[in-house]
C-alpha positions in Angstrom: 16.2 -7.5 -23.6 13.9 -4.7 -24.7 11.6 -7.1 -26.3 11.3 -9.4 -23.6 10.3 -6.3 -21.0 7.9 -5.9 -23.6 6.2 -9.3 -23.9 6.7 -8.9 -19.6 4.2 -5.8 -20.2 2.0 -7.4 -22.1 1.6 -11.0 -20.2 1.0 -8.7 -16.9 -2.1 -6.7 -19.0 -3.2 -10.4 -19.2 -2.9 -11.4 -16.1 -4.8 -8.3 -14.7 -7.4 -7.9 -17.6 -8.2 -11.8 -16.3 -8.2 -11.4 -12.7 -10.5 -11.9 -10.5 -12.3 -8.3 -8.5 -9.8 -7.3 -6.3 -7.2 -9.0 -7.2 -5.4 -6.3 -8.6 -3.2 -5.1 -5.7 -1.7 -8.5 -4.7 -0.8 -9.1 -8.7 0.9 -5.4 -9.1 2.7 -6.5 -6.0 3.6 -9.4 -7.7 5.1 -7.5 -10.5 6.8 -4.3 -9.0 9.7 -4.7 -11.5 7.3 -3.9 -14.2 5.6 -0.7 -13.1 7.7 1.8 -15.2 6.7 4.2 -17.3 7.0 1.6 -20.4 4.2 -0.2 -18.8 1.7 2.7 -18.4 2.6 3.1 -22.3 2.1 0.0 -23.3 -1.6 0.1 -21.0 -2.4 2.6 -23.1 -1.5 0.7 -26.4 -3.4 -1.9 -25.6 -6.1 0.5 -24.0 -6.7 1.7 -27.9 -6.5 -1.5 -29.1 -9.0 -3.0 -26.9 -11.6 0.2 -28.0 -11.2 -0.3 -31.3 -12.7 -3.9 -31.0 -15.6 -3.0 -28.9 -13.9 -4.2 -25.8 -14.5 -0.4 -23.5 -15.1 -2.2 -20.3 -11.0 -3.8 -20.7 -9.7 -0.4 -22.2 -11.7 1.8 -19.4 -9.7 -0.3 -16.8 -6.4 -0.3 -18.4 -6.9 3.7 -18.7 -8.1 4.2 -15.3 -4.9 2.1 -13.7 -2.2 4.1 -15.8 -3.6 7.0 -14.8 -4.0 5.9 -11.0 -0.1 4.5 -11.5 0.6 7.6 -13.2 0.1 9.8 -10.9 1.9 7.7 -8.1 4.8 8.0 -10.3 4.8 11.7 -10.5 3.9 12.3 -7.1 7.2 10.5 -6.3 9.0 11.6 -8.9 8.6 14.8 -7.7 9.1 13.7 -3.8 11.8 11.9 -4.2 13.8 13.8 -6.8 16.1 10.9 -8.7 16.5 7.5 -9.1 17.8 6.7 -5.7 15.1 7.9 -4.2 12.4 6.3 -6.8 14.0 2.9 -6.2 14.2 4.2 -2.3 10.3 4.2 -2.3 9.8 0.7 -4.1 11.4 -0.7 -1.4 9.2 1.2 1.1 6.3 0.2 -0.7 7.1 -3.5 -1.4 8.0 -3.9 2.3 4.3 -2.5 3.4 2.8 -4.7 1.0 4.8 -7.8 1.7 3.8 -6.8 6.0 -0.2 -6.1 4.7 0.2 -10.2 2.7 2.0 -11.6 6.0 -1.0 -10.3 8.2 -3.4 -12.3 5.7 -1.7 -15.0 6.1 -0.7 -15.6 9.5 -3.9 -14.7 10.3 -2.0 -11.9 12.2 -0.1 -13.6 14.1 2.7 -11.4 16.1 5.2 -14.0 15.8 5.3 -13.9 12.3 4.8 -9.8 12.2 7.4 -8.7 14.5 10.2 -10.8 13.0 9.5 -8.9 9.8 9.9 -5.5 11.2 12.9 -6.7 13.4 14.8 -7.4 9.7 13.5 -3.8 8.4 13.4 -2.1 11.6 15.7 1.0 9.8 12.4 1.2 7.1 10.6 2.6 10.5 10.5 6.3 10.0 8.3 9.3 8.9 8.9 8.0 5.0 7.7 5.0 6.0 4.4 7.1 7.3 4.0 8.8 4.4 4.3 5.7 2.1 1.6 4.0 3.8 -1.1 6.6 3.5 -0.1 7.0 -0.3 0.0 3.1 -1.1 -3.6 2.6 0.8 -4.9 5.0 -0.6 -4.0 3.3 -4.6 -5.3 -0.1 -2.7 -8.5 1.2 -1.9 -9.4 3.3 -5.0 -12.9 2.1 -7.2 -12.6 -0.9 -4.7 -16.5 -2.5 -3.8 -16.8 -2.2 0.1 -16.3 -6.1 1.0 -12.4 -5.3 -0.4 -11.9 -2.0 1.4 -13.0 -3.5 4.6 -10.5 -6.5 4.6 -7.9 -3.9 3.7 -8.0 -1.5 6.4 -8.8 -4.5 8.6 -5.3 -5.5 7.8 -3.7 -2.0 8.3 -5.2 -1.9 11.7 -4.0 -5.3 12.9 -0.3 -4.3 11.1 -0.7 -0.6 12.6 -1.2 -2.6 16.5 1.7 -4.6 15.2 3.9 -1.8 14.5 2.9 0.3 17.8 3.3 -2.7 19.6 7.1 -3.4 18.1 9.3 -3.1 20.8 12.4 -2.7 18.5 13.4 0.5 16.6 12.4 4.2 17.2 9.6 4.3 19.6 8.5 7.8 18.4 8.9 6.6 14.9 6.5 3.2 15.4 3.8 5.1 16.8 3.3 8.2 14.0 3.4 4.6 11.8 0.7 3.5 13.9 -1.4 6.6 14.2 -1.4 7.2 10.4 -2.7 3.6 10.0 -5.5 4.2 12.2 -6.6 7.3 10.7 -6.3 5.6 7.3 -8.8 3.1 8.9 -11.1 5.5 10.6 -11.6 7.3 7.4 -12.8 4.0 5.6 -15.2 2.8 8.5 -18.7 3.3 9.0 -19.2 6.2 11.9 -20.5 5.0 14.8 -20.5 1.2 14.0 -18.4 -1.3 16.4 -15.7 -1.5 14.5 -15.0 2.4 14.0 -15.4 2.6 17.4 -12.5 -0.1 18.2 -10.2 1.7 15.7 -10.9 5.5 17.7 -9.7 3.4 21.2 -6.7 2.0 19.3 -5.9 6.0 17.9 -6.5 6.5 21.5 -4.2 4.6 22.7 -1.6 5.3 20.4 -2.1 9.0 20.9 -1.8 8.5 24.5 1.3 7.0 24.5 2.9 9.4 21.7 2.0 12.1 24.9 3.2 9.8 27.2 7.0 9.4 24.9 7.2 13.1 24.4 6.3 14.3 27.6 9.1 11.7 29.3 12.0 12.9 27.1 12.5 10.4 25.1 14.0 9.6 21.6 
């Protein structure tokens, strides 16, 4: 069994060292089941390997995304404090990645979106907040800016999504939403078109977060 994760590890390095710019996120989504602490090693194995025959470029970039995943780990580990709670955020994290794909390809479509958050409404909550911010943020790392500005176009059409959801916690939905914006705002150009349609959105959102609290409701 051990072996096989092993081979697993290394057909992943493959896969990524062969990918295409950008690709990266969609493949580690791909491969959540793999992103243990056995795969950072064996990254690193192959990291050495790869310097050793003049290949820096392929070992700089296996380096660089142990580290990044690395430091997720800890920062969870930490956060979460045991297994449950590790596995707790995979699921989390795999559901905002699998909402971010389903905007791609429905071309956002709300009849797609809110069906998806309707199965998963009870993954709605301040975790779910935090989770976002820290998974965008490994998304958008050493990214070129074509990439960064397709992902946080897709957080802001999943953040409408969410504040627009009429099921689960309203409260809940919009703190979602908010930290999606912000997570956009912080990526877009100042005082270009788009920034400006993601401050009305925060706007919004902010207005009605007032609007909840001030009417008492839960």
């Amino acid at each position: 069994m051990e072996e096989n994760r092993a081979q697993a590890y290394l057909q992943l390095i493959h896969i990524l060292l062969n990918s295409p710019n950008g690709a990266e996120p969609q493949i580690l989504q791909d491969h959540l089941e793999l992103l243990d602490r056995g795969f950072l090693q064996t990254c690193e194995l192959v990291a050495s390997t790869l310097a050793q025959q003049g290949g820096e470029n392929g070992a700089k970039f296996l380096r660089n995304l142990a580290s990044q995943l690395g430091e997720f780990m800890d920062a969870n580990d930490n956060a979460d404090g045991g297994n449950s709670e590790g596995e707790n955020f995979q699921e989390y994290a795999k559901f905002f990645l699998e909402l971010l794909q389903a905007e791609q390809d429905s071309n956002s479509d709300t009849a797609v979106i809110h069906p998806m958050l309707a199965e998963r409404e009870h993954l709605l909550n301040p975790r779910f907040a935090e989770i976002v911010q820290q998974v965008a943020q490994k998304l958008i790392a050493d990214e070129n800016s074509e990439t960064i500005s397709s992902i946080v176009g897709l957080i802001e059409n999943l953040s409408i999504h969410i504040s627009d959801f009429p099921g689960g916690n309203r409260a809940n939905n919009i703190e979602i939403a908010i930290t999606g914006y912000q997570i956009v705002l912080s990526n877009r150009e100042p005082g270009s078109e788009m920034f400006a349609q993601t401050q009305n959105n925060l706007a919004a959102a902010s207005s009605k977060r007032v609007k909840h609290i001030s009417d008492g409701q839960e």
